[in-house]
C-alpha positions, 0 to 999 in steps of 0.5 A, spaced: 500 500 500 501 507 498 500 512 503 502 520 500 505 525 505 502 531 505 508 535 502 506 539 496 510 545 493 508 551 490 511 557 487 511 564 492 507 570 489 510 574 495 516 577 497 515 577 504 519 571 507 515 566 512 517 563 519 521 557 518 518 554 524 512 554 520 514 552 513 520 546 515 515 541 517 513 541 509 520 539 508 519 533 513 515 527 513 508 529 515 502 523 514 497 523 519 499 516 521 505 519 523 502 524 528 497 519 531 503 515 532 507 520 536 501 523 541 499 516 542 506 513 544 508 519 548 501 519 552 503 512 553 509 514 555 507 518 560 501 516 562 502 508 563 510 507 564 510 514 567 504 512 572 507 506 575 511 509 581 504 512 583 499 506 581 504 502 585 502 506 591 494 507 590 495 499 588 498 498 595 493 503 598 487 498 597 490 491 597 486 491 604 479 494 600 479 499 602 478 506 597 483 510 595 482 517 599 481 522 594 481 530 594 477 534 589 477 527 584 484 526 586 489 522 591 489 525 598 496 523 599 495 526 606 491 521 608 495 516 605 501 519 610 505 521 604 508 527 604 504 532 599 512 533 595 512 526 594 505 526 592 507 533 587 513 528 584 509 522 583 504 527 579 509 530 575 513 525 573 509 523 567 511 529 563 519 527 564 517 521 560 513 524 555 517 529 553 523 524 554 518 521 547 516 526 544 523 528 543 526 521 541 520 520 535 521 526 532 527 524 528 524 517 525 517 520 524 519 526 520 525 525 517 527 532 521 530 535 527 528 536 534 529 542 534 525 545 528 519 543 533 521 548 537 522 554 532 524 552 526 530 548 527 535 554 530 537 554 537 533 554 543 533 561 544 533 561 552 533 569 552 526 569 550 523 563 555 526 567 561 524 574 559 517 571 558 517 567 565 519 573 569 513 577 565 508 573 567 511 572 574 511 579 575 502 579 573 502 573 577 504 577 583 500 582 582 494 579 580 496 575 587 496 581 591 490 585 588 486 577 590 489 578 598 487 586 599 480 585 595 478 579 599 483 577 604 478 573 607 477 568 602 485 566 603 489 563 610 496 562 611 497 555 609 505 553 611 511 556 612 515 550 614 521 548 611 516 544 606 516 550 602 523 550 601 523 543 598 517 545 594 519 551 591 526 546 589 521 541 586 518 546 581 523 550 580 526 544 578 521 539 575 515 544 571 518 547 566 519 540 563 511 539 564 510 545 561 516 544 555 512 537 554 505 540 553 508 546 549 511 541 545 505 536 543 501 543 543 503 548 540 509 546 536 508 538 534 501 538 533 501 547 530 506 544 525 501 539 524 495 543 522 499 548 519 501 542 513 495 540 513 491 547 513 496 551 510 494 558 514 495 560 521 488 560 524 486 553 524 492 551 527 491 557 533 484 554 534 485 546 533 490 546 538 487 551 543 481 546 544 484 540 543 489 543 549 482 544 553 480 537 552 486 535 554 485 538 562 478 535 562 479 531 567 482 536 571 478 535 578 476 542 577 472 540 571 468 535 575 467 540 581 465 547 577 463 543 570 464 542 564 462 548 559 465 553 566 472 550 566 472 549 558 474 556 556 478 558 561 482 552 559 481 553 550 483 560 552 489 560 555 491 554 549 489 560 545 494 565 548 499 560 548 498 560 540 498 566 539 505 568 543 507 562 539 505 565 532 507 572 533 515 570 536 516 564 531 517 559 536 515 556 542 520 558 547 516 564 550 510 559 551 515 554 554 517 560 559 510 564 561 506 556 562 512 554 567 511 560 571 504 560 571 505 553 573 510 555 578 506 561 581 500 556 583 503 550 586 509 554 590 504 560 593 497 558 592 493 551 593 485 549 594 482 542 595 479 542 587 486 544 584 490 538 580 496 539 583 495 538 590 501 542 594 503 544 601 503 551 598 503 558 602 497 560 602 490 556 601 483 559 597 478 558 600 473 558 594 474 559 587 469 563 583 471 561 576 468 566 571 471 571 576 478 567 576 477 567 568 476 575 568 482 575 571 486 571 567 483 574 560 487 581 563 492 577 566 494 575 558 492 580 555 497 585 560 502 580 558 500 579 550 501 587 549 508 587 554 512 581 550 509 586 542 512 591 546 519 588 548 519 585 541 516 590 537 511 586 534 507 588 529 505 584 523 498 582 526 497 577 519 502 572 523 494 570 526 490 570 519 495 569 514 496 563 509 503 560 510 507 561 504 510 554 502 518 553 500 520 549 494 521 543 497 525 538 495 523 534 489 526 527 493 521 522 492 522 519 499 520 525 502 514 525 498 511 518 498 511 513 503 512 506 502 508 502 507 
């Protein structure tokens, strides 16, 4: 059987150069049943061999028939007598496997380089993912301030113990390896994806953004709040991702603001519904998720309009546009695959 790749050529009408984070996908492999293979096995990774370490625990739990506890749908490890860093580590390790995947497929799936995942196949570029880091740090922190002094009653003092300081190590150590993994699948693997197969920019935006948003449907916010209250907020954030990525051409920025978001919440701020239970600074007593989603949209909009000033962002096509295809090579292996 013959299966054709999708990797068509077509003459540029245009001067204006294109993002090679968008137009080198075309010089690789790019058969659906390439990235079906590459979700699937990475999510097996992650979720299957990566999710031994704590159903070996929830296993060892219920051998005398008794039920798991639970905290807002996930496992209470307080109740369990495991230290709530040890529980952080168990539900992060899955995304180390996961992104150990994604990246090793790369190469034998699409005849191209890990890095051209990232932007296009230049290096990393470690300035831009800590410049956005310590922007959305800095919203974070003031958001969180504005939160405390318009309702301090709805916060308590929850742990200034030593356990902090570990936690703190923790997530500063582990997630941004979380958040490269989900910005890797999402906005970079899959964005590609949809760019060669739709060959404009704002089908990839869209499809990646509410496919991000499924994701998190399990999420044990989404059990308490409800679906089509938790759903927006999760597409909407996967939006902004998607934007930043289109507009800096690369994924590298988006990698930087959804670790430190990540940080921020399990370092200072926790609730019995989040998904990521920590012995955080402060508990919220109640979420109110329309007010916590109005907050996000100026949060995001603040940092969107922060980094087009940084780095003089003006072209607002990259959002619309249709990517303009470089001529390919005219190798029949990069165009048909034998199988």
């Amino acid at each position: 059987m013959i299966i054709m790749e999708v990797n068509e050529t077509s003459i540029v009408p245009e001067a204006r150069s294109e993002s090679p984070f968008l137009t080198v996908p075309f010089k690789g492999k790019n058969a659906f049943w390439r990235y079906f293979v590459g979700i699937i096995v990475s999510f097996l990774a992650a979720n299957l061999i990566g999710g031994l370490p704590l159903a070996a625990i929830l296993i060892t739990e219920s051998l005398d028939g008794s039920p798991v506890p639970q905290k807002g749908g996930m496992p209470d490890f307080e109740a369990m007598g495991i230290d709530l860093n040890v529980g952080f580590l168990l539900n992060v390790f899955p995304f180390l496997l996961g992104l150990v995947a994604i990246i090793a497929l790369i190469k034998p799936l699409h005849a191209r380089k890990f890095s051209t995942v990232v932007n296009g196949g230049s290096k990393i570029r470690w300035n831009r993912m800590l410049v956005a880091a310590l922007v959305w740090a800095v919203i974070s922190v003031l958001w969180m301030i504005y939160s405390l002094k318009s309702d301090p009653g709805n916060f308590r003092l929850n742990n200034t113990s030593n356990s902090l300081i570990i936690l703190a190590v923790l997530a500063l150590t582990l997630i941004p390896f979380q958040a490269a993994y989900e910005e890797i699948l999402f906005r970079g693997y899959l964005m590609q994806g949809f760019a060669v197969w739709a060959r404009n920019r704002w089908v990839p935006i869209i499809f990646t953004s509410v496919l991000f948003g499924l994701m998190h449907g399990l999420n044990p916010e989404v059990k308490q709040y409800g679906f089509m209250t938790m759903m927006p907020q999760y597409i909407f954030f996967g939006m902004v991702f998607a934007v930043l990525t289109m507009f800096d051409d690369g994924i590298e920025m988006a990698i930087g603001a959804h670790a430190a978001n990540n940080i921020f919440l399990s370092i200072l701020v926790t609730n019995d519904n989040m998904a990521l239970q920590t012995p955080a600074m402060y508990e919220q007593i109640e979420i109110y998720p329309w007010k916590e989603f109005g907050g996000l949209v100026v949060m995001s909009l603040i940092f969107l309009a922060t980094m087009a000033l940084i780095y003089r962002w003006k072209d607002i096509r990259k959002l619309y546009a249709r990517i303009m295809i470089p001529e390919a090579t005219t190798d029949l292996s990069d165009s048909v695959d034998a199988g």
